[in-house]
C-alpha positions as CSV (number, residue, x, y, z in Angstrom):
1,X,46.4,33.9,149.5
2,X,49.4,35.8,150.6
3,X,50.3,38.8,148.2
4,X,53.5,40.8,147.7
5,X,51.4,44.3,148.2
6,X,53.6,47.6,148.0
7,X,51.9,50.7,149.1
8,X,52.2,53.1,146.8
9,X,49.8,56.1,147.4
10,X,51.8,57.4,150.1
11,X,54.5,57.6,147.5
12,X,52.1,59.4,144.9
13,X,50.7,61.8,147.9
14,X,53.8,63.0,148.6
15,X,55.0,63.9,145.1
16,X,51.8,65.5,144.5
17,X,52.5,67.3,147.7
18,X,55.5,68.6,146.3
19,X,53.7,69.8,143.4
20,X,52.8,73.2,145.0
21,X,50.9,76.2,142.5
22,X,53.3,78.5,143.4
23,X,56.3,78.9,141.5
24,X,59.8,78.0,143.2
25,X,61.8,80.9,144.5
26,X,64.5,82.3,142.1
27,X,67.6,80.7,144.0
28,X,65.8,77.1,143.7
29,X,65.1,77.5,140.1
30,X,68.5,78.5,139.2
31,X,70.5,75.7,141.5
32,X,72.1,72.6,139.4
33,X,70.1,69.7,138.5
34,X,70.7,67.0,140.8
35,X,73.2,64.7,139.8
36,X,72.2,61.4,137.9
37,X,72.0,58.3,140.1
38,X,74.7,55.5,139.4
39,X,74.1,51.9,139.3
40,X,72.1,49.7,138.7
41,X,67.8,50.7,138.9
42,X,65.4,48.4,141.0
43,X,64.3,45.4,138.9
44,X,61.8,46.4,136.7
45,X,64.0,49.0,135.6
46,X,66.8,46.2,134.4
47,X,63.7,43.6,133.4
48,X,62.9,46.5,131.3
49,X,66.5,46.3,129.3
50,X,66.1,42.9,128.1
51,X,63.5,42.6,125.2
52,X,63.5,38.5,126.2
53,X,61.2,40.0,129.5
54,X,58.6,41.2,127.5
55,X,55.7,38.5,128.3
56,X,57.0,38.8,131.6
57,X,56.5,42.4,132.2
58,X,53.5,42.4,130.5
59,X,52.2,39.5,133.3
60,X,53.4,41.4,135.7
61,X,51.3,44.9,134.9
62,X,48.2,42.4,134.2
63,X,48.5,41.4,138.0
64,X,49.1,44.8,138.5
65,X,52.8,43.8,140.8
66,X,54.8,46.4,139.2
67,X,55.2,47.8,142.4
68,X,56.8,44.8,143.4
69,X,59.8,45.2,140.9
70,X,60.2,48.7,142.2
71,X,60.1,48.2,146.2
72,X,63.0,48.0,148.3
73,X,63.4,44.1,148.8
74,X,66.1,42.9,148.4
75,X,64.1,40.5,146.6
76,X,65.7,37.7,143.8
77,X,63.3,37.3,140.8
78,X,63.8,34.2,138.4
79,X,61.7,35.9,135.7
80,X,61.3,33.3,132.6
81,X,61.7,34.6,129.2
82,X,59.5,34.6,126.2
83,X,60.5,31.7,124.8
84,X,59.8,29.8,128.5
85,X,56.0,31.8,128.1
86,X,55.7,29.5,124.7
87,X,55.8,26.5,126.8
88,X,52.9,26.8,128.4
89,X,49.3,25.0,127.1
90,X,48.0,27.1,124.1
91,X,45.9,29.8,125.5
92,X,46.9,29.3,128.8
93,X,48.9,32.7,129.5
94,X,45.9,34.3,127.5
95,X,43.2,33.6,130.1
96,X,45.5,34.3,133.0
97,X,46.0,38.0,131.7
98,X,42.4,38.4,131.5
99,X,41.0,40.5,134.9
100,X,38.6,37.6,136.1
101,X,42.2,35.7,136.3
102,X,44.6,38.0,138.0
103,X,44.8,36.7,141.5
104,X,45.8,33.7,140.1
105,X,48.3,35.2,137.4
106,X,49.5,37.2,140.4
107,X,50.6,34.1,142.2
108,X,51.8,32.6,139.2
109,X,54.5,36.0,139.3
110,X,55.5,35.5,142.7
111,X,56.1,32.2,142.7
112,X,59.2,33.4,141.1
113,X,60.3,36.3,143.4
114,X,62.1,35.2,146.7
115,X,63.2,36.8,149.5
116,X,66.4,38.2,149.4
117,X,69.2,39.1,147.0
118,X,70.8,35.9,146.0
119,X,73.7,37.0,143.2
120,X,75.0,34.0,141.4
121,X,77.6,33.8,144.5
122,X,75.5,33.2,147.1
123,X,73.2,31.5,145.2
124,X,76.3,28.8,144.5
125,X,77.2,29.2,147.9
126,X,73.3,28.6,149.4
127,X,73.8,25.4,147.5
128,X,76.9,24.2,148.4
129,X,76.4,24.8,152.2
130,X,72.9,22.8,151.3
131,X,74.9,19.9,149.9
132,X,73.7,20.2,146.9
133,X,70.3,22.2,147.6
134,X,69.2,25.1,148.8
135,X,65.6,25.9,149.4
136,X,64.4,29.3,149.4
137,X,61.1,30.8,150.2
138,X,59.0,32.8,147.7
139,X,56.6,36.1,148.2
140,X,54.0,33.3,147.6
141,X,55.4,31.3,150.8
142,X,55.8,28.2,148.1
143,X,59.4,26.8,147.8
144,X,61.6,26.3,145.1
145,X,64.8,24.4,145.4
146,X,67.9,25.1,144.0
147,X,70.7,22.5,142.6
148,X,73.6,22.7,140.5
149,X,74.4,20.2,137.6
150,X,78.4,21.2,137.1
151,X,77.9,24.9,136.2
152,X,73.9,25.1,135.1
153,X,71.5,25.9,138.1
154,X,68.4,24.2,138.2
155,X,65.2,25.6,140.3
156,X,62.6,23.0,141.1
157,X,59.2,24.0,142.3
158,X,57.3,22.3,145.2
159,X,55.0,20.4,141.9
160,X,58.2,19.3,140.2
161,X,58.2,21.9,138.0
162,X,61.9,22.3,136.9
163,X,63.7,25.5,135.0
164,X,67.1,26.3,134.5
165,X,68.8,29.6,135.0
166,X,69.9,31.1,131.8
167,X,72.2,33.7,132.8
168,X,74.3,35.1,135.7
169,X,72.5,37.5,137.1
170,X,71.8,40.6,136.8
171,X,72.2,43.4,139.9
172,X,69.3,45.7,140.5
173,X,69.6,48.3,143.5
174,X,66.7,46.4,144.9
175,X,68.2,42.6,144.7
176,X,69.0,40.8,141.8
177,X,67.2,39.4,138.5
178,X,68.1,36.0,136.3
179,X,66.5,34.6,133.6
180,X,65.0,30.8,133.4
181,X,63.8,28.7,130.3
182,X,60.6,27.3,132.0
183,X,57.6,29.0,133.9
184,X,57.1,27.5,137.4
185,X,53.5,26.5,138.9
186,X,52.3,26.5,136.3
């Protein structure tokens, strides 16, 4: 099973590093607070600003892959909404998020990341250079195709399973994030 793992205890040791027990030096402690960053944050942080990601985000700390969301990528991420969570069987998405299920949940969640920042752009473009289709590889190492229909993107997974893109796109500093109506492999 092949696993989009992001290492991040060297991350934690160094910020505890940083947290020394003795106090700054007076010139530190008086210096300006660094200026806020502008843009866009990584994809978790703009998953995080749509309330229709909830179910998604919640999956995605059950399979503990909220380091995935936050590592450099570029990485696109179809994430289905709420509504597209409904779909599945009754119960289904319940036993996934139990712990006894969540390698399987965990490939469930990156079978909808790819590699790669694919804004809707390039993602029209990857299609029309395809004619008509452009297949891109996920974290999992699955494929899902993508096709146009005059201006709605569908993604079809290697089972069949179709969604459509429900948005534009949204830019992250770590690749970009859209929307779809349907959960894939499922």
């Amino acid at each position: 099973m092949k696993r989009l793992a992001i290492p991040l205890l060297a991350g934690a040791t160094l910020a505890l590093a940083a947290c020394g027990s003795e106090p700054a030096p007076e010139a530190a402690q008086t210096e300006e607070a660094a200026p806020e960053p502008t843009g866009p944050g990584p994809i978790a942080a703009v998953a995080g600003e749509n309330d229709d990601l909830s179910t998604f985000l919640e999956a995605v700390r059950s399979a503990m892959l909220g380091g995935s969301l936050i590592a450099d990528g570029p990485y696109t991420v179809f994430a289905p909404t709420n509504a597209a969570f409904e779909k599945l069987p009754a119960g289904k998405l319940d036993k996934l998020m139990t712990p006894d299920e969540q390698d399987d949940l965990g490939e469930l969640i990156n079978a909808h990341i790819v590699k790669g920042a694919f804004g809707s752009d390039a993602l029209a473009k990857a299609i029309e250079d395809g004619d008509g289709k452009a297949e891109l590889e996920t974290v999992e190492g699955d494929t899902i195709t993508a096709s146009k229909d005059g201006d709605t993107i569908t993604l079809t997974d290697e089972d069949g399973h179709k969604a459509k893109l429900t948005d534009e796109g949204a830019e992250a500093s770590n690749g970009v994030l859209y929307t779809i109506d349907t959960v894939l492999a499922d």
